[in-house]
PAZAPA-4460 file (N, C-alpha, C; in steps of 0.05 Angstrom, whole numbers, plus 32768, in hexadecimal, padded with zeros to 4 digits):
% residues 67
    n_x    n_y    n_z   ca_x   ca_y   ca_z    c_x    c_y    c_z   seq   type   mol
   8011   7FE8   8000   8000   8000   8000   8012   8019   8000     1      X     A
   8009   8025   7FF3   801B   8043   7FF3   800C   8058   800C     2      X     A
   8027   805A   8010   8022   806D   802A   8020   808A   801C     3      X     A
   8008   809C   802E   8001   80C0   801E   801B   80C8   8032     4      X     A
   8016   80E7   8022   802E   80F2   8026   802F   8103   8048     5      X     A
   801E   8103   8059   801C   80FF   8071   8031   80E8   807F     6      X     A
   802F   80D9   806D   803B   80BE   8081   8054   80C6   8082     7      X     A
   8061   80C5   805C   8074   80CC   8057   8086   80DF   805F     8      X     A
   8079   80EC   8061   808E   8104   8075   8091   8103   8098     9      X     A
   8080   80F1   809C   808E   80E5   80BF   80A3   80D2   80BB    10      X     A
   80A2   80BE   80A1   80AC   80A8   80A2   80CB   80B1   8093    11      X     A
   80CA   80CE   807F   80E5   80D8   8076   80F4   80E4   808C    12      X     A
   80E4   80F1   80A0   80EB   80FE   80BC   8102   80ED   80D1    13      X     A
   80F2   80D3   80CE   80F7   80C2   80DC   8116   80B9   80D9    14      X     A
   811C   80B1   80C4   812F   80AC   80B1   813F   80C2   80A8    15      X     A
   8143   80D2   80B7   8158   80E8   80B7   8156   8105   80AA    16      X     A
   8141   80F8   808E   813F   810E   8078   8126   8124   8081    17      X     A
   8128   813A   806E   8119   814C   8075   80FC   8145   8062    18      X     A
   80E2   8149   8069   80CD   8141   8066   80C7   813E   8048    19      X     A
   80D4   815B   8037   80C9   814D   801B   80E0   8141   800E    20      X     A
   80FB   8138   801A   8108   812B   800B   8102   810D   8007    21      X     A
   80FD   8104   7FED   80F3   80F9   7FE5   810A   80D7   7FDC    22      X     A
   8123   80DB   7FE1   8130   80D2   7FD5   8138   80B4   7FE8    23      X     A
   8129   80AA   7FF7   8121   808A   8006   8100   808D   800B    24      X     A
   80F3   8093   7FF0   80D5   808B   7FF9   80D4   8073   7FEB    25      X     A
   80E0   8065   7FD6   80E3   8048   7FD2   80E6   803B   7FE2    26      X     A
   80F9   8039   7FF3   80F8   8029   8008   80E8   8029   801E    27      X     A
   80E0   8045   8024   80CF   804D   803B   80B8   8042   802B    28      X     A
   80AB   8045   8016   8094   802D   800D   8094   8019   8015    29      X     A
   80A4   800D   8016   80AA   7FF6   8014   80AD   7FE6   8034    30      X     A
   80A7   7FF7   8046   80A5   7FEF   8056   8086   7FDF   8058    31      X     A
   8085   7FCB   806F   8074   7FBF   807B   8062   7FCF   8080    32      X     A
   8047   7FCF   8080   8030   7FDD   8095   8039   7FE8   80AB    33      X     A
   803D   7FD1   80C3   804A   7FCB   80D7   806B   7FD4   80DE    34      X     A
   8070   7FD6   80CA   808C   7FE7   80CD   8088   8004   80D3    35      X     A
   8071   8011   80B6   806F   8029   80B1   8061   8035   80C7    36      X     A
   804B   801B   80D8   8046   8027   80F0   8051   802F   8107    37      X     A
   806E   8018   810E   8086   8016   8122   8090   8031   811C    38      X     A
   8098   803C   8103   809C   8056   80FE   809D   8072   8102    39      X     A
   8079   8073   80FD   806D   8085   8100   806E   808A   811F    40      X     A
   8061   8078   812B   8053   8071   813D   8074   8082   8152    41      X     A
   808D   806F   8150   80A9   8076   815E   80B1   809B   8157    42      X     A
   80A4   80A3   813E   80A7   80C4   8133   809E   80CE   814E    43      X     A
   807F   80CA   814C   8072   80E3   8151   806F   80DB   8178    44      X     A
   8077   80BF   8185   8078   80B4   819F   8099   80C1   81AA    45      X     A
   80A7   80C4   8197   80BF   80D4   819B   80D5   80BC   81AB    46      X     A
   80CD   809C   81A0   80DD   8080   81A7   80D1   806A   819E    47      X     A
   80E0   8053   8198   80D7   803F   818E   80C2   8031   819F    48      X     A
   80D1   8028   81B2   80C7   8020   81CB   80A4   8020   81CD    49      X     A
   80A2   803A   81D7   808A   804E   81D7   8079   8041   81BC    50      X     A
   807E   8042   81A0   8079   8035   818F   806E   801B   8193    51      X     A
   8077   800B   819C   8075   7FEE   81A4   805D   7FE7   81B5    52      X     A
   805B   7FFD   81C6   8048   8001   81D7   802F   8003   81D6    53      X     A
   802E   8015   81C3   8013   801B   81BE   800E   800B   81A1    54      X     A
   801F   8003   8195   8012   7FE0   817C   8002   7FD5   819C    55      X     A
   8011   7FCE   81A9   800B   7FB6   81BB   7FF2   7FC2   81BF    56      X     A
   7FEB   7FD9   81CF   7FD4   7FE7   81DF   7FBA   7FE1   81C4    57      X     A
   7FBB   7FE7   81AC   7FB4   7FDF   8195   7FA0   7FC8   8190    58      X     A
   7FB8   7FBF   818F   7FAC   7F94   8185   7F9F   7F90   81A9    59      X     A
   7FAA   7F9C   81BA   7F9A   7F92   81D4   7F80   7FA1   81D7    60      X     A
   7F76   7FB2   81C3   7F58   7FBB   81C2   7F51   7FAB   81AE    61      X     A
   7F62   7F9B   8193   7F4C   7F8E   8181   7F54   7F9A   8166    62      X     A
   7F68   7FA7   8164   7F6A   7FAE   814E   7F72   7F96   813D    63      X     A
   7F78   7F8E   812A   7F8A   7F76   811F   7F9F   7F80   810B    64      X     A
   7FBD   7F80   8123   7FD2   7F93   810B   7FE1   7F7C   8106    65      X     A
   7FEC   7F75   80F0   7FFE   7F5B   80E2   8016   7F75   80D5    66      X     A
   8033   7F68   80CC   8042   7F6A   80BB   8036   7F6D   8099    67      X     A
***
């Protein structure tokens, strides 16, 4: 699934570059759902960890997140 350009610029952020550089959104596609969520999720929680946490808090209400 292609990620909009919302995502994209947490997930270029994330990854060192500045939001519209564009030049690892192939790979950053190319991530997993579940990756792009670990991602996002570690951007804007300000740690991976934290990230991890709230997948978990997630699937423990019912959501159903897979790879």
């Amino acid at each position: 699934m292609k990620s909009p350009e919302s995502i994209m610029k947490m997930l270029r952020q994330r990854h060192g570059l500045e939001e519209g550089d564009t030049s690892k959104d192939e790979f950053l596609q190319s991530l997993s759902p579940i990756d792009k969520l670990r991602e996002v999720l570690g951007w804007e929680a300000g740690c991976a960890r934290r990230a991890e946490t709230l997948i978990s808090w997630a699937q423990g209400c019912g959501f159903k997140i897979s790879s």
